[in-house]
C-alpha positions as CSV (number, residue, x, y, z in Angstrom):
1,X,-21.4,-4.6,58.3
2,X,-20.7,-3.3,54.9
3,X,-17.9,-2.8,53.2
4,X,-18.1,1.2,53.2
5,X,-18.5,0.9,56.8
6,X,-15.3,-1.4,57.6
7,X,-13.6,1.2,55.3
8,X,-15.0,4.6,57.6
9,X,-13.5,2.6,60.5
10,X,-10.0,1.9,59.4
11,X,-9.9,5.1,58.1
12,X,-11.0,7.0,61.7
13,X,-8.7,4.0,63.6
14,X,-5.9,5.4,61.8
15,X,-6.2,8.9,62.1
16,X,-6.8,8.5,65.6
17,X,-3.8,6.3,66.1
18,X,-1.8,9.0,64.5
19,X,-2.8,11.3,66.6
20,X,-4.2,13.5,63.6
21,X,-7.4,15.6,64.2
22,X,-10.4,15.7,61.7
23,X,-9.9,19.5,61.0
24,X,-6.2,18.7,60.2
25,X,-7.1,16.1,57.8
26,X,-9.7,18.2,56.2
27,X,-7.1,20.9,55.8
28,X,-4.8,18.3,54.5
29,X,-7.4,16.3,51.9
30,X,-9.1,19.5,51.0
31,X,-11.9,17.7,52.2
32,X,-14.4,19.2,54.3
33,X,-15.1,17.7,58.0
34,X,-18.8,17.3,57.2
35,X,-17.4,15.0,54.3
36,X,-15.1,13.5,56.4
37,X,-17.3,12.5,59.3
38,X,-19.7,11.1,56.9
39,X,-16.8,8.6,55.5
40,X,-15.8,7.8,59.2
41,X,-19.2,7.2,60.6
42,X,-21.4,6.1,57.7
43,X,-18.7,4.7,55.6
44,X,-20.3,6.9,52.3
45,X,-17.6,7.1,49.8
46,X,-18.0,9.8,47.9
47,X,-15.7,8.4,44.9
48,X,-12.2,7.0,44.5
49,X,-9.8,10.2,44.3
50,X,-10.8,11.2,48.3
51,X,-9.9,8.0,49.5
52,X,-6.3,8.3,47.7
53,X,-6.4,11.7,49.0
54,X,-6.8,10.6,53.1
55,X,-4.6,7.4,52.3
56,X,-2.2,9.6,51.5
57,X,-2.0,11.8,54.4
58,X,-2.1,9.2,56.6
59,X,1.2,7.4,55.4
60,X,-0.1,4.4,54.0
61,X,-1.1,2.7,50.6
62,X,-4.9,2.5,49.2
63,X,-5.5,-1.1,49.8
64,X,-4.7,-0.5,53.3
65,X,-8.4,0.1,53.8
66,X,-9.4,-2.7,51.5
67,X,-7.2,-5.3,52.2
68,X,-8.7,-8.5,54.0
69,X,-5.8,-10.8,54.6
70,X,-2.0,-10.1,54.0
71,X,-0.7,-12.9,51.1
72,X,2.4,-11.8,49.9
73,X,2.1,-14.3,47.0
74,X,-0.1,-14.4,44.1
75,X,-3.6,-13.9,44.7
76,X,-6.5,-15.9,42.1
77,X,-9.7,-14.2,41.8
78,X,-12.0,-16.7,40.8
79,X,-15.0,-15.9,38.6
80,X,-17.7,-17.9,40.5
81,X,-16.4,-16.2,44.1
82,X,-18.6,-13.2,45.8
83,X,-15.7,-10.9,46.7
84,X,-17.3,-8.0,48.7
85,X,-17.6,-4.8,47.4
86,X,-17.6,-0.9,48.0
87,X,-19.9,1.2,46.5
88,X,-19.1,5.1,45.9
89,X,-21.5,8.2,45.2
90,X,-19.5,8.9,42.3
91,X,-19.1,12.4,43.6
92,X,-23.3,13.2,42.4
93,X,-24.4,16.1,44.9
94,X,-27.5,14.0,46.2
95,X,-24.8,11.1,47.0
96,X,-26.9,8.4,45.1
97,X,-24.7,5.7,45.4
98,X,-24.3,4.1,41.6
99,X,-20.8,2.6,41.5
100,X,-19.6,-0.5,43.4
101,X,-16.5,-1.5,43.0
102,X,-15.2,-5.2,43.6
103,X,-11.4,-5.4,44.8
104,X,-9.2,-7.6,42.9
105,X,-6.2,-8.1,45.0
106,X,-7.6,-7.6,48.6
107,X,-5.9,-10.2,49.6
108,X,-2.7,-9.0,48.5
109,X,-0.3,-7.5,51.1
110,X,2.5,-4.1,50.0
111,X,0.5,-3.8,46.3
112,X,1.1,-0.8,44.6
113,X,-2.1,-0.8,41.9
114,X,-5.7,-1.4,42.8
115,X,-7.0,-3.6,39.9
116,X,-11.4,-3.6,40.5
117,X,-14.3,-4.8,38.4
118,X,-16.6,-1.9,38.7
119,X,-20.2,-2.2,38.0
120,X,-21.7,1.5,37.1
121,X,-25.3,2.3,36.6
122,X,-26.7,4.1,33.7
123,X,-26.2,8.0,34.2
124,X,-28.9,9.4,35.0
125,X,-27.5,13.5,36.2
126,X,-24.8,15.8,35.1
127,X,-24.3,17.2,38.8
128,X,-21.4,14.9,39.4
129,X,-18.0,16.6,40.6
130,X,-14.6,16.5,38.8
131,X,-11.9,14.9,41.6
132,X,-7.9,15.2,41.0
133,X,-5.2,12.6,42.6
134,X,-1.8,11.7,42.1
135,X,-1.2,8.3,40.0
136,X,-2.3,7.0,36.7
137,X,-5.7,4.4,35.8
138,X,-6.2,2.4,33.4
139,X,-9.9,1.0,32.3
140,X,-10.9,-1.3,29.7
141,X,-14.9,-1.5,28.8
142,X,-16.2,-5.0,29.5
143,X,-19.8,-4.5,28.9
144,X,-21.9,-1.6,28.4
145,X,-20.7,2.6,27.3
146,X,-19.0,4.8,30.0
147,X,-18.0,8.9,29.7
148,X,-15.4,10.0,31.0
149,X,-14.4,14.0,31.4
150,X,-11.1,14.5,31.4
151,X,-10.0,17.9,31.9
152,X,-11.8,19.8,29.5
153,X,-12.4,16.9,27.2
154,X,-15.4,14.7,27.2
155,X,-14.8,10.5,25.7
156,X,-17.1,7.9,25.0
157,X,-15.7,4.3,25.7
158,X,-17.7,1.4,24.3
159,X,-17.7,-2.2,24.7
160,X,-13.3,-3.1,23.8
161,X,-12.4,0.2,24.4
162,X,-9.6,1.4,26.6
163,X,-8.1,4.4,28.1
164,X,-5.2,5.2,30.0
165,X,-4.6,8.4,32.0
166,X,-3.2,10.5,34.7
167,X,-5.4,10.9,37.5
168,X,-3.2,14.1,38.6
169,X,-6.1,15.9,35.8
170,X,-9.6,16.5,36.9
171,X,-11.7,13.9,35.9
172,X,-14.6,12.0,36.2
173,X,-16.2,8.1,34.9
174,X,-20.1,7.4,34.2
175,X,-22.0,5.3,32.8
176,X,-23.3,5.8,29.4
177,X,-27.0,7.7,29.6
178,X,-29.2,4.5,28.2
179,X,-27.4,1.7,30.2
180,X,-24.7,1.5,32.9
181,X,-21.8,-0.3,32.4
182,X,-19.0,-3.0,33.8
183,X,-15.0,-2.2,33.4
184,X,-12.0,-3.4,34.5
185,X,-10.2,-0.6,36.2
186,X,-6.6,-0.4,37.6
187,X,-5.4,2.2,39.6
188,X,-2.0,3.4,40.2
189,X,-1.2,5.7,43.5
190,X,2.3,6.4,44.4
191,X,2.2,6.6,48.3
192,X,5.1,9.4,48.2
């Protein structure tokens, strides 16, 4: 079972044990129910900033649908370990799925920041949708170019670049049109 799939579970198991209905968690997401089901059932992510968006309504912290064990220690990610991985549309209206992202702290129980290595292909449309969430991200370019909109800018991160932002603007990260990209991006979403 994939990770996407695992996540669409947790996510319906939650909802249901909170006794919340899909149309109420579409009116509280601003997500739509079609959107939702597809999560739920297909585990289709369509990015990042939904995600924070149902975690939130249902009480609990992002990792709570990634998290595989519950160390309260330090967790070691080593470099020559699969760690598995969830891949998101990137928000791209024909849900072509060109962003997986590998958790780097999935073992790590009460975390406040989602650190991931994401792996993004080259960009290939400019019908991708601006999403909005409350917290703050941080990415650093290991390999490759990204864009980013931000609000109404537009910036171009190469190889050793960095950026630092609030997510609470609408934004949006894809790879460079040539090639696609890999980057080390921490997220930061306050659960109240």
């Amino acid at each position: 079972m994939g990770r996407g799939k695992i996540v669409g579970e947790k996510i319906k198991a939650l909802r249901e044990s909170k006794n919340i209905s899909l149309k109420e968690l579409a009116e509280q997401t601003c997500l739509s129910e079609e959107q939702l089901l597809v999560i739920e059932q297909d585990g289709i992510m369509p990015s990042l900033g939904p995600l924070i968006k149902i975690a939130r309504v249902l009480g609990v912290r992002l990792g709570t649908f990634l998290d595989d064990d519950d160390s309260t220690g330090p967790v070691v990610c080593r470099k020559d370990k699969s760690h598995g991985s969830i891949s998101f549309s990137n928000g791209s209206t024909n849900a072509r799925k060109h962003m997986n992202y590998f958790s780097l702290a999935g073992s790590k129980s009460g975390r406040q920041m989602e650190p991931f290595i994401i792996n993004i292909d080259a960009c290939v449309e400019k019908d991708f949708i601006l999403s909005s969430h409350e917290g703050e991200e941080f990415i650093y370019v290991l390999e490759g170019a990204i864009e980013i909109n931000y609000g109404k800018e537009v910036y171009q991160l190469e190889e050793g670049d960095s950026i630092f932002y609030d997510s609470i603007v609408e934004h949006h990260v894809h790879g460079g049109c040539l090639n696609g990209a890999k980057i080390l991006a921490v997220v930061y979403s306050p659960l109240q």
